[in-house]
C-alpha positions as CSV (number, residue, x, y, z in Angstrom):
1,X,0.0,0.0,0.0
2,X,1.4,3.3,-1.2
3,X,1.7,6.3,1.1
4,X,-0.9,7.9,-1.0
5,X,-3.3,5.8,-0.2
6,X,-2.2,4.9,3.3
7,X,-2.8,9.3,3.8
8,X,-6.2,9.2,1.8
9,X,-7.2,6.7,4.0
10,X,-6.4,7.9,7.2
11,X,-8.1,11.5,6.7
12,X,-11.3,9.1,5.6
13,X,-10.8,7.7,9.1
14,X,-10.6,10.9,10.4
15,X,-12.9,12.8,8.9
16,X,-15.7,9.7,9.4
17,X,-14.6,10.2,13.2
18,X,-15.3,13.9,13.6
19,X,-18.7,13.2,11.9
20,X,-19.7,10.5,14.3
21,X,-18.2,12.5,16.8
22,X,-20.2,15.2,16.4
23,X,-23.4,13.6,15.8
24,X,-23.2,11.9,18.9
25,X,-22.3,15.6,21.4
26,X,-25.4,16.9,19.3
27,X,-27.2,14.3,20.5
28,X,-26.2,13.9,24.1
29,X,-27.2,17.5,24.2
30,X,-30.3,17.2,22.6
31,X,-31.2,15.2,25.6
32,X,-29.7,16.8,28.3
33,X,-31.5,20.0,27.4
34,X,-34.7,17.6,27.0
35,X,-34.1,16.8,30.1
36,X,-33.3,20.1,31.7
37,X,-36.4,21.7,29.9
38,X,-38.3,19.0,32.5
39,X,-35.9,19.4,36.5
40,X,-34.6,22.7,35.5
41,X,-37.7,24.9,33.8
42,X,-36.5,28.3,34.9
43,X,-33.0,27.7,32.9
44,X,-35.4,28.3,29.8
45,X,-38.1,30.3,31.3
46,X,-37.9,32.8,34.1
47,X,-40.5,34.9,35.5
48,X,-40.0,38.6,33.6
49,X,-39.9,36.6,30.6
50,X,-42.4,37.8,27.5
51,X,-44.5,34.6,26.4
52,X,-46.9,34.9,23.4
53,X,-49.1,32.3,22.3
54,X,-52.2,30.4,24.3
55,X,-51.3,29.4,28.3
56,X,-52.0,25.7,27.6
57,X,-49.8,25.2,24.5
58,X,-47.5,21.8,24.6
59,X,-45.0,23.1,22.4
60,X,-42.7,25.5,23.9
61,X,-39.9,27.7,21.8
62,X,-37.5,29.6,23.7
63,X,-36.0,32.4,21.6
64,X,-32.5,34.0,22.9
65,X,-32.6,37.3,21.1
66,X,-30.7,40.3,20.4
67,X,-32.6,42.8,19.1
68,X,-29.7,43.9,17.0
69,X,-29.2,40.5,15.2
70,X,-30.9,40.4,11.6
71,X,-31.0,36.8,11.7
72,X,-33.4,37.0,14.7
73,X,-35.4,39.2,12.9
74,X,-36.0,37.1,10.1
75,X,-36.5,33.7,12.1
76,X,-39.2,36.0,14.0
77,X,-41.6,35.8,10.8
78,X,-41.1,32.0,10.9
79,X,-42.4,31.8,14.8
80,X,-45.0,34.1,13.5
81,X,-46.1,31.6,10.6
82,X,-45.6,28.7,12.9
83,X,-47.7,29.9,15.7
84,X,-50.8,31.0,12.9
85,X,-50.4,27.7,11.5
86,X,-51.0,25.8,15.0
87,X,-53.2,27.9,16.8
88,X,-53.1,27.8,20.3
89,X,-50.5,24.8,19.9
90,X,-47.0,27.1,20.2
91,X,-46.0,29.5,23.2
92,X,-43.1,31.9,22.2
93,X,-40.9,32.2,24.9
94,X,-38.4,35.5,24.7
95,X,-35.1,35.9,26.4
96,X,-32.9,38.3,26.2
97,X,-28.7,37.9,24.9
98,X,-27.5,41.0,24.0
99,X,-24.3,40.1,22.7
100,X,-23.7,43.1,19.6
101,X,-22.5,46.1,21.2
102,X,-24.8,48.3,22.7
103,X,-27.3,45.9,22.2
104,X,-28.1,46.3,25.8
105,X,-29.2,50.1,25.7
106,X,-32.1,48.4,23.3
107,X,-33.0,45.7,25.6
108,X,-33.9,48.3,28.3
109,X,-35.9,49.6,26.1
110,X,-37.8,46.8,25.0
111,X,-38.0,46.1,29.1
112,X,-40.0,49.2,29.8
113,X,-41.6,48.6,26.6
114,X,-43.1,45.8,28.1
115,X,-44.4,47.5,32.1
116,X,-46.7,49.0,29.2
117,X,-48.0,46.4,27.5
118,X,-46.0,47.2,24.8
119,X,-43.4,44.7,24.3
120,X,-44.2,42.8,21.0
121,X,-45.1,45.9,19.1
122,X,-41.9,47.4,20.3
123,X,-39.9,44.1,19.4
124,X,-41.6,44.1,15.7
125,X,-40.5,47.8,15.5
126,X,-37.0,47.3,16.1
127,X,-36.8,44.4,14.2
128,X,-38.1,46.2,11.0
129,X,-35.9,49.2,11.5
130,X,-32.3,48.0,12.6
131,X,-30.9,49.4,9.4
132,X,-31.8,52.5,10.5
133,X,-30.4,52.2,14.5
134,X,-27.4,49.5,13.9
135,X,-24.0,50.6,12.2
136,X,-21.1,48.0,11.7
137,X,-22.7,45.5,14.2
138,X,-23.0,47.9,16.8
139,X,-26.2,49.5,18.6
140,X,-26.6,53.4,17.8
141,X,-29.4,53.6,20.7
142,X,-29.9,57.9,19.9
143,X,-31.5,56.4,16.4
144,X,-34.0,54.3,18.2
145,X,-35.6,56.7,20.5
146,X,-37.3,58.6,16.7
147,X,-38.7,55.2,15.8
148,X,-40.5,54.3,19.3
149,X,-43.7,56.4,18.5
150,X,-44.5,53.7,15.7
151,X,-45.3,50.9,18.8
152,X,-47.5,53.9,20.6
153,X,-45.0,54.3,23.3
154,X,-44.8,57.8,25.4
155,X,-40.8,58.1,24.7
156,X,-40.4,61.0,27.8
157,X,-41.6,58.1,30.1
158,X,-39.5,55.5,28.4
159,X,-36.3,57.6,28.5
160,X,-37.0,57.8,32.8
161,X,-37.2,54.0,33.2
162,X,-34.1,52.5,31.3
163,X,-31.5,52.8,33.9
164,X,-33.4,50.6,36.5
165,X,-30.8,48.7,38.0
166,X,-34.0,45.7,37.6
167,X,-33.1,45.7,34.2
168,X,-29.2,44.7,34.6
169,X,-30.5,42.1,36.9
170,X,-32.7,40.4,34.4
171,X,-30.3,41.2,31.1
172,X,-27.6,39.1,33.4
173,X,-29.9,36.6,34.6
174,X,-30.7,35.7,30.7
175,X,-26.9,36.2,29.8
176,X,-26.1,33.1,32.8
177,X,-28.7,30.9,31.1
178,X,-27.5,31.6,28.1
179,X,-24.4,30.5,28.9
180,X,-25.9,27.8,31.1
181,X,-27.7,26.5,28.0
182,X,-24.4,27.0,25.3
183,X,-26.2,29.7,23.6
184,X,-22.6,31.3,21.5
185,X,-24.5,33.1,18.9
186,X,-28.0,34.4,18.3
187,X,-30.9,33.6,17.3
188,X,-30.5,30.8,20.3
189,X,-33.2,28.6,19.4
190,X,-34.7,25.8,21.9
191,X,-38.2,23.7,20.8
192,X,-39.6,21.5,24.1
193,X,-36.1,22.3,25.6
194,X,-34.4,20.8,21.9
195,X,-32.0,23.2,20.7
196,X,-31.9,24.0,17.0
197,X,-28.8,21.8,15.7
198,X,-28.1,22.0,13.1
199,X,-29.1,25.7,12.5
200,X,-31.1,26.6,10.0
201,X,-34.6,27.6,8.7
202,X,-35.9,24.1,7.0
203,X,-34.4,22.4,10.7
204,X,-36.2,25.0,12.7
205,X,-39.8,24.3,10.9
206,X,-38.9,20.5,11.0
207,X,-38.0,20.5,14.8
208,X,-41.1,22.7,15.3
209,X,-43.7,19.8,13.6
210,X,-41.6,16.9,15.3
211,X,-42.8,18.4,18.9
212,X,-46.3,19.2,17.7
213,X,-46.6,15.7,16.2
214,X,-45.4,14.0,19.6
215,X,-47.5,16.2,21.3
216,X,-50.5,16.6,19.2
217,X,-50.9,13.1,17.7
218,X,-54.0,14.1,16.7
219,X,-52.2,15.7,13.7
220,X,-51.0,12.9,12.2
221,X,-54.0,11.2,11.6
């Protein structure tokens, strides 16, 4: 056997053992978060956290956002589809991990967005307009106070409230689970306590119907 093929070989062997490799940590976590969804519920959901969608829904997603991240934006329309698709089936779940600079200053906001009952139109808002408040990945939070009017918030009152020390309690209290829970990169996506792994927007969907299968099984019939 040449040394050629003993080398092509060897990578093969290699390469075949990262794979399994791989397959098998995304599956041990798969199932440690499964379980941690079940002995450790407040690692995904704490008490100041938003939650839309119907009380007695059996399929849970737990969304780690940044309100600066585009790819949070756009996975929000596909939560949005999922949830009209499956009424009263899907409870959206928001936590905060603001890990683009400044990203903070706009989480504050969305937290005394929501003491007014105004926390999902104020999300949608700043979702639809970061081109206009972000600049090279960073947060430019004197260009979000102009767009607040659009999700009927009194901006005066808004200004007095973001530097409660409350919110740097909760905003590190999501940052500690998000670490807790591996969450590197935004969106951080969890379904039933499965995270999203691989990412990606087909996987998402498919994870999405898996849980509302096993938890529906009316739906298959």
């Amino acid at each position: 056997m040449n040394r050629k093929m003993v080398f092509g070989i060897s990578a093969i062997v290699l390469v075949a053992g990262f794979v399994i490799a791989s397959s098998l940590y995304k599956s041990q976590r798969a199932e440690k978060l499964g379980f941690m969804a079940q002995e450790s519920a407040s690692t995904f959901i704490r008490d100041h956290s938003p939650m839309l969608g119907d009380a007695g829904a059996k399929v849970y997603i737990v969304k780690f956002t940044d309100p600066a991240c585009e790819t949070c934006a756009v996975f929000s329309d596909f939560v949005k589809q999922a949830m009209a698709a499956y009424p009263g089936k899907i409870r959206l779940v928001i936590r905060y991990a603001p890990f683009h600079e400044g990203s903070s200053d706009a989480v504050r906001i969305l937290l005394a967005a929501k003491k007014r009952d105004k926390f999902w139109e104020t999300l949608d808002v700043l979702y639809a307009s970061q081109e206009q408040w972000t600049q090279h990945h960073q947060v430019m939070v004197d260009r979000v106070w102009p767009l607040l009017a659009r999700a009927g918030l009194d901006v005066a009152a808004i200004r007095a409230e973001v530097n409660d020390p409350e919110m740097n309690r909760i905003i590190q209290q999501d940052l500690t689970d998000a670490r807790t829970l591996d969450v590197r990169k935004t969106p951080g996506l969890f379904v039933n306590g499965k995270p999203l792994e691989p990412f990606g927007a087909r996987e998402f969907k498919e994870l999405i119907e898996s849980e509302l299968r096993s938890n529906y099984p009316e739906l298959t019939r």
